[in-house]
Structure formats: structure tokens, C-alpha cells
TIPADO-883546 format. One record per residue (C-alpha): residue number from 1; residue in three letters; z, x, y. Coordinates in steps of 0.5 Angstrom, whole numbers, plus 500, padded with zeros to 3 digits. Layout:
N
   resi   resn     z     x     y
    NUM    ALA     Z     X     Y
...
END
This chain:
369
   resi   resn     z     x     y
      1    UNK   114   692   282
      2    UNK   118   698   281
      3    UNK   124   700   284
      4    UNK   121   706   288
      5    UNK   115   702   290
      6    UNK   120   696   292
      7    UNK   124   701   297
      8    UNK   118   704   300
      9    UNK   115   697   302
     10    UNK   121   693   304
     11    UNK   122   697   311
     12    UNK   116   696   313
     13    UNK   117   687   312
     14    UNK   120   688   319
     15    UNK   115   692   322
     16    UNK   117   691   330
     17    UNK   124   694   328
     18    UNK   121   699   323
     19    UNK   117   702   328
     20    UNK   121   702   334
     21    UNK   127   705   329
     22    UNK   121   710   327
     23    UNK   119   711   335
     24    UNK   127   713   337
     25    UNK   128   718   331
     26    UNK   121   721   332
     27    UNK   123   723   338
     28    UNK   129   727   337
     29    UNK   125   730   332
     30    UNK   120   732   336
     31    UNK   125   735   341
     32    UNK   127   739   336
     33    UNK   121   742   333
     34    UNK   116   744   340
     35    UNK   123   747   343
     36    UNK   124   750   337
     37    UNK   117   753   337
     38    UNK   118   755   344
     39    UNK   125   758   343
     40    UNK   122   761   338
     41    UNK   117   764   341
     42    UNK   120   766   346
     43    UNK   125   771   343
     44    UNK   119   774   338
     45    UNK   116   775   345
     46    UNK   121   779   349
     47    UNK   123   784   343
     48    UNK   116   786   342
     49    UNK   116   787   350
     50    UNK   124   789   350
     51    UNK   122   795   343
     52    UNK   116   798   347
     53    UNK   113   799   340
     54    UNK   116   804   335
     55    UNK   121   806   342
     56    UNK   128   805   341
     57    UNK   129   805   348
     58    UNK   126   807   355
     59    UNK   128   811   360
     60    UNK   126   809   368
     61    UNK   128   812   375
     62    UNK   135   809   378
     63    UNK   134   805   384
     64    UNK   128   800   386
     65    UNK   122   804   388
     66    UNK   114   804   389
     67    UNK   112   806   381
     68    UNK   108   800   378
     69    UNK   115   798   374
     70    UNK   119   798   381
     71    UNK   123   803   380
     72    UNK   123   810   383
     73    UNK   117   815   379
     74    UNK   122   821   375
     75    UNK   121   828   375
     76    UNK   117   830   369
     77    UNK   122   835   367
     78    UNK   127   830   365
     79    UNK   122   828   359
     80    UNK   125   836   355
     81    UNK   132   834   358
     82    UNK   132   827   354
     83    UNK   128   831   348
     84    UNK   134   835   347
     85    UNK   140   831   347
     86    UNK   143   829   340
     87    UNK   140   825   337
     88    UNK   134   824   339
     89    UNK   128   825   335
     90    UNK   122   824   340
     91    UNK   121   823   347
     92    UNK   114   822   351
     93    UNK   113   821   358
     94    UNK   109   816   361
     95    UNK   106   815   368
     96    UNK   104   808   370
     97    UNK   100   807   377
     98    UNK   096   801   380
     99    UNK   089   804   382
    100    UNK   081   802   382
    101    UNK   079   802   374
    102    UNK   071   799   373
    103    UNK   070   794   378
    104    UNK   078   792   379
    105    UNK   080   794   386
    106    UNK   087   795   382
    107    UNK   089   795   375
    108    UNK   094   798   370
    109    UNK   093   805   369
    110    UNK   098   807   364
    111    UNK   098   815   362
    112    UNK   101   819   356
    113    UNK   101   824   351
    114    UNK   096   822   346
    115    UNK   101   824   340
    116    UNK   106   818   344
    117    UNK   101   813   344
    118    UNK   105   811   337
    119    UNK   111   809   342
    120    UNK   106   805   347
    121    UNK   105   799   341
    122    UNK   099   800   341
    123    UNK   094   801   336
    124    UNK   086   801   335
    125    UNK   082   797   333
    126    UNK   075   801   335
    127    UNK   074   807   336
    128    UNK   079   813   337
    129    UNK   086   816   341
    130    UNK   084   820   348
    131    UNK   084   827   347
    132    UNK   089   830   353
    133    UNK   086   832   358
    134    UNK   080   830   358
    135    UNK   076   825   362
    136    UNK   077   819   355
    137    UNK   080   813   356
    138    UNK   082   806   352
    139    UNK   082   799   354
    140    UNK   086   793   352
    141    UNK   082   789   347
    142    UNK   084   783   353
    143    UNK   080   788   358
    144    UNK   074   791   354
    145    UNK   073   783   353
    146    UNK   073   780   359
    147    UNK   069   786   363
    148    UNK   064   786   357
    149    UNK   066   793   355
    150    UNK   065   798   348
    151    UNK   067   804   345
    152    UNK   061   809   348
    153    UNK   061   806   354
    154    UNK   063   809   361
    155    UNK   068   807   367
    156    UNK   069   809   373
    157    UNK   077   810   374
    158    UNK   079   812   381
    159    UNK   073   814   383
    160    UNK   071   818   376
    161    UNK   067   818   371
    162    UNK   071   816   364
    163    UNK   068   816   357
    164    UNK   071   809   354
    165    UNK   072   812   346
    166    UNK   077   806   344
    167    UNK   079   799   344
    168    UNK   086   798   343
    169    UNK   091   792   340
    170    UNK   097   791   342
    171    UNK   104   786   342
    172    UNK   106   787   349
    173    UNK   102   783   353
    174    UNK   102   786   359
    175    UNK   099   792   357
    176    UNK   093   788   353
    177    UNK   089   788   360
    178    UNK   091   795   361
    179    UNK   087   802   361
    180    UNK   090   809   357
    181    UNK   089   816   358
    182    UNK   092   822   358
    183    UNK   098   823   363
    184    UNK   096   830   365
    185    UNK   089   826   367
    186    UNK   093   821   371
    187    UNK   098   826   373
    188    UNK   090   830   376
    189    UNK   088   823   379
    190    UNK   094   822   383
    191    UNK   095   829   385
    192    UNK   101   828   383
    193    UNK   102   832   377
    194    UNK   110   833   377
    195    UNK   112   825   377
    196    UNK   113   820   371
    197    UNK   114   812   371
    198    UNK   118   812   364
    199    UNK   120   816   358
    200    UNK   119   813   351
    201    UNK   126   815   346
    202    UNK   126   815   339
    203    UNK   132   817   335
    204    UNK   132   821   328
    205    UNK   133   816   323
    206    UNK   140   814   321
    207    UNK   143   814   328
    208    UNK   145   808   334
    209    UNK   140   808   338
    210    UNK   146   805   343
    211    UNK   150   811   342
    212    UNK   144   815   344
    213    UNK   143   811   349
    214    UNK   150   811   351
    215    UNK   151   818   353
    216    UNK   145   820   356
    217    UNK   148   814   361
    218    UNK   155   818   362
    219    UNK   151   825   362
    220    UNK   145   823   367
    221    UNK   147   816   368
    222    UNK   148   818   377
    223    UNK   139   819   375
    224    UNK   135   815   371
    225    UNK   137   809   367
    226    UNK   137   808   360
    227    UNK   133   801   358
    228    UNK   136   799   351
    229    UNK   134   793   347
    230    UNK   142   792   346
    231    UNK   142   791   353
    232    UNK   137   786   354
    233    UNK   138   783   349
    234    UNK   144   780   351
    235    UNK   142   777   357
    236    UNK   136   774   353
    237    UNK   141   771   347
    238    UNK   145   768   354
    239    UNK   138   765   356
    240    UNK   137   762   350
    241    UNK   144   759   348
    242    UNK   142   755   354
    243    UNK   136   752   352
    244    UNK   138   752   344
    245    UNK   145   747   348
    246    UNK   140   743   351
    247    UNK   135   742   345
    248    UNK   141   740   342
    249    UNK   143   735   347
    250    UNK   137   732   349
    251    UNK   135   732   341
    252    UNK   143   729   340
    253    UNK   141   723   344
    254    UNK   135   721   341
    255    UNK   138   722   335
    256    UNK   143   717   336
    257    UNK   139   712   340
    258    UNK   135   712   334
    259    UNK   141   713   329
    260    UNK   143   706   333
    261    UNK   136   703   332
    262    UNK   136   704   323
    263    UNK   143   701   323
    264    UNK   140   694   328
    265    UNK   134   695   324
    266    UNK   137   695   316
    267    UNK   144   689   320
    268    UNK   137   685   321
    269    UNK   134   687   314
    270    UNK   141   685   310
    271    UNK   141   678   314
    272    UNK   135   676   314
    273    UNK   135   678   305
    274    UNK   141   674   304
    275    UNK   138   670   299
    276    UNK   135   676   296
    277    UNK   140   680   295
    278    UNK   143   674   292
    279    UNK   138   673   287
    280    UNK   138   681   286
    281    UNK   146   680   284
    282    UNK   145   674   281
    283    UNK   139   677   276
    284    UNK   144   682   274
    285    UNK   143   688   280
    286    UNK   150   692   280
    287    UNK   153   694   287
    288    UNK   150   701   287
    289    UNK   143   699   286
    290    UNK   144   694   292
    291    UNK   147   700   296
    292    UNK   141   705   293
    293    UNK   136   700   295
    294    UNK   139   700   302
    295    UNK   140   708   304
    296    UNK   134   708   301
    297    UNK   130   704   305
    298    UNK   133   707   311
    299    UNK   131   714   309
    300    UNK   124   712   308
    301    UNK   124   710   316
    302    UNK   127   717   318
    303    UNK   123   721   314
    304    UNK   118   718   316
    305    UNK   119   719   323
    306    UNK   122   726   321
    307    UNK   114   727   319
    308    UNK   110   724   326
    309    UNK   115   728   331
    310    UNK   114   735   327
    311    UNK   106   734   327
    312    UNK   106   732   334
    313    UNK   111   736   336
    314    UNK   107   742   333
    315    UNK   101   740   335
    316    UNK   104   739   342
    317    UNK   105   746   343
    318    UNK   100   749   340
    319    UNK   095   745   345
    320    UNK   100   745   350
    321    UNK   103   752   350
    322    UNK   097   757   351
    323    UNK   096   753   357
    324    UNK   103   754   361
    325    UNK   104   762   359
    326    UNK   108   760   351
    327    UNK   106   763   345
    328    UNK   110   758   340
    329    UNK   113   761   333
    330    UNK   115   756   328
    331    UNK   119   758   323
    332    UNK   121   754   315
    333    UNK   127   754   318
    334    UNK   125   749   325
    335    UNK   122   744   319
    336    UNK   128   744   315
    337    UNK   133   744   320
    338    UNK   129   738   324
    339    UNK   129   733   317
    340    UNK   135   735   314
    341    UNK   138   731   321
    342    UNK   132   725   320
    343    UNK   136   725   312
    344    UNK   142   725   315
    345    UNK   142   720   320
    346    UNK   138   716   315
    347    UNK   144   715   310
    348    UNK   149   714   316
    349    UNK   146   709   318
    350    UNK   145   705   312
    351    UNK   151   706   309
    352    UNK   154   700   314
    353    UNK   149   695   313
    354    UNK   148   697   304
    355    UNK   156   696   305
    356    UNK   156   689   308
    357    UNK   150   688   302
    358    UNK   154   690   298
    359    UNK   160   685   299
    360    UNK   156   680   300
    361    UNK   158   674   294
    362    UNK   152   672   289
    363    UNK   154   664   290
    364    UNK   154   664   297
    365    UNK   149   668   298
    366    UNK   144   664   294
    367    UNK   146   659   298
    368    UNK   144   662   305
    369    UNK   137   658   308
END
């Protein structure tokens, strides 16, 4: 038998200790990867969410109101005031209300300029962008699916007729049940032609947008409010460092109770082999293939357990995640981070009991029943 094979057998001999090691390392393992995905999956989430598609940033009323988003509905002419400041490349309103759309008592309706929908995080998937002004309208793929809608088709919006010439696509979750339109056709539904909910910003290539973003708060900062991804992103990053803590806590004690479990594992191993190892000195095996033979056992049972905790943790959160609201993102890094801890506690505990092998003296050992 080669060298290789005699490692790769000789830990599972044991095989109560050898699966109740693999169990507690697992374990940890699994922490770390179906909270990694999750913790993933929840920072790709929020900055799709927080950038607004191709928008740096976004601009709503000051104080809680009764528009869609919470906030207070804006005057339409602080769209050109926006467009003039420094630094600003685009700025389209939009104007979001809550009204009656096919055989929805309420949905989303979301208005906007045609040439702002690259702001909006959408793009087409059938069909084309609404013209302005017109009676055409765009479903969320979310929404023309769960109501059997088509491009052709017409819906009913606040009581009129609409022409639905496009599906949509979108990043943002929330608006993937919603309708578009034009904002001046919103504006004539709502009889209220003169109020916007938001503006999309888009600053000229080469500037901070936070800069931008900035000085319309020290200009019109008594007004509106800027919502920036900078700003956001701080509170989230908070968030997140929280989780990641806990992650690591929960993954930490796992790890060292498994880590506990390999040294038992691989104690138990060296003394119930005394004789062999023994033999192995006495037919001229070094220390250092002893204590090789030895590390290498115990990193064949973290690495195994790195395998069955990163297969059940991805399983478990893709089965799992959907379910509760969480879209799971796994990264490279996730898998490497998860089995360069297995590798490492799969040395450290089997340096100790490959130590104590090794100091083991041939004559005695052979004498060892």
C-alpha cells in the first residue's frame, strides 16, 4: 500500500471518533458558507436597490408624507434646478402612485420620461419603451407573468385603457411587479400634473458623485434630500459587520469544538497504534514521515468535513433562501475562506498527537499490548 492510500485509510479505522470529528467541523463550515451566501446576497441586493440603475443618486421630498415612498410629493420644477447644478449630467423625475391597474385594486404605477428609463434599472426584455404622452404602458416581467399579460395586450389603469408594448427586466425587486409609463400620462391620471415622487441624478463622468450630492444638500438641503448610495451604504456596512461578527462567533465555536474533537480523535489514534508506529520506527520510517503520516490523516477529516458542510450549507440556502425573502450570492472567496480554515485546523490539531508519536521510543513502543 502506498504511502498516499495508508493516509487516506487510516482515519476512517476509527470510525465513531472519525465521523463525530467530521460532524463538529462541518458544522462550522456550514456556518460559514450559507451565512456567507447570505451576507453575500444581501450586500449585491441592497446596492442594486440603493444605485437605482444607472442613477448615482436620488432625490425625494424632506419630511414624511403620503407619495408611494413615504415622503412628501416635490414640485416638478425642481427637476431643472437639479439639471443645473455642477456636475450633474442627467436628471429625470419620477412620479410613483398607488392606483388601480388590470384587476389590481392597487399597484405600482411608476412614471417617467421615456429617455430616463436608463436611470429606472430597467430594460427590455419584449417589445419597446413607452412613447410620451401616450396611452402605452410596460409590465415588470413579474407582473406580466403572474397576471398572463403580452406585449399587444391592453390594461386598464385608473379606469382607462393602456396598450401594453413592453415587458421589462429589472434588478430591483421591488419594481419587477410594477407598470411604467410616461410621467406627463401619470401626471393626467392624478390630475396632478405639477408633482413628482423622485429625481434620478446622474453626474458627468470623472465626478464624486457624493460631492455632487453634497452641495445640493448646503444649497437646497431645507427642501429635498439627496438619497446617495455613500450614505447608505454606510448604515448597511454597520449591518453587515454585525452579521459577519456573528458568523465568525458562531463559526469560531464550532470550529474549536471540532478542533477539540480532531486532537481526541488523532490522542486516540497515536495510542491505540503505539505498537505500529513502532514497527513503522523499527523498519526504518523517520520522525518526519511519522509526523506527516499523522497531519495528514487529520487534514483528510477537515477536509472532508470542509466538503459535506460547504455542499449542505450551499444546498440549504438555495432550497431555503427563496423561501424567506434571501437571494444567496456564493463567491470563490466564500469556498476558499471556508476550507482554508478546515486546512488549518486540520494541522493544528494534529501537530500535538504527530508530536507525541513521534517522541514515542521504538523499544518501548514494540512492547506496547
Amino acid at each position: 500500500m502506498s504511502f498516499l492510500k495508508f493516509i487516506l485509510k487510516n482515519p476512517f479505522r476509527r470510525k465513531n471518533s472519525a465521523i463525530l470529528a467530521i460532524v463538529g467541523i462541518a458544522i462550522g463550515i456550514f456556518v460559514i458558507v450559507a451565512l456567507g451566501g447570505i451576507t453575500e446576497g444581501l450586500i449585491n441586493s441592497f446596492e442594486e436597490t440603493v444605485h437605482a440603475g444607472g442613477a448615482d443618486f436620488s432625490i425625494s421630498g424632506k419630511e414624511t408624507g403620503d407619495s408611494a415612498y413615504g415622503t412628501n410629493t416635490i414640485s416638478s420644477n425642481w427637476t431643472e434646478k437639479i439639471a443645473n447644478v455642477s456636475g450633474v449630467d442627467e436628471a429625470y423625475p419620477i412620479y410613483v402612485v398607488l392606483t388601480s391597474v388590470g384587476d389590481d385594486y392597487m399597484n405600482t404605477l411608476i412614471g417617467i420620461d421615456p429617455n430616463g428609463t436608463t436611470l429606472a434599472d430597467i430594460s427590455m426584455k419584449e417589445g419597446r419603451i413607452f412613447e410620451d404622452n401616450a396611452s402605452e404602458a410596460i409590465l415588470g416581467e413579474v407582473y406580466a407573468e403572474d397576471n398572463n399579460y403580452s406585449v399587444g395586450d391592453s390594461i386598464k389603469i385608473n379606469r382607462e385603457d393602456f396598450e401594453i408594448v413592453g415587458i421589462y427586466k429589472t434588478g430591483d425587486q421591488s419594481m419587477a411587479s410594477g407598470v411604467f409609463t410616461s410621467i406627463s400620462k401619470v401626471g393626467d391620471l392624478m390630475d396632478d400634473e405639477d408633482s413628482i415622487s423622485n429625481i434620478y441624478v446622474k453626474v458627468k463622468k470623472g465626478v464624486d458623485p457624493q460631492e455632487v450630492a453634497d452641495s445640493i444638500d448646503e444649497k437646497y438641503g431645507d427642501n429635498i434630500t439627496t438619497i446617495t448610495s455613500v450614505m447608505e451604504m454606510e448604515q448597511m456596512a454597520e449591518m453587515l459587520n454585525m452579521l459577519e461578527a456573528s458568523t465568525w462567533a458562531i463559526s469560531l465555536l464550532a470550529i474549536v469544538v471540532g478542533g477539540l474533537g480532531i486532537i481526541n480523535t488523532m490522542l486516540m489514534s497515536v495510542f491505540e497504534r503505539t505498537r505500529e508506529i513502532g514497527v513503522l520506527k523499527a523498519v526504518g520510517w523517520s520522525d518526519r514521515k511519522i509526523l506527516t503520516m499523522i497531519i495528514g490523516e487529520s487534514l483528510v477529516i477537515t477536509v472532508v468535513s470542509a466538503i459535506i458542510g460547504s455542499i449542505v450549507g450551499f444546498l440549504a440556502c438555495l432550497l431555503l433562501g427563496p423561501k424567506i425573502g434571501l437571494d444567496p450570492v456564493f463567491t470563490p472567496k466564500i469556498f476558499i475562506q471556508a476550507f482554508s480554515i478546515a486546512i488549518i485546523v486540520g494541522i493544528i490539531g494534529g501537530l500535538y498527537p504527530a508530536i507525541k508519536a513521534v517522541k514515542l521510543p521504538p523499544t518501548e513502543a514494540l512492547r506496547y499490548e
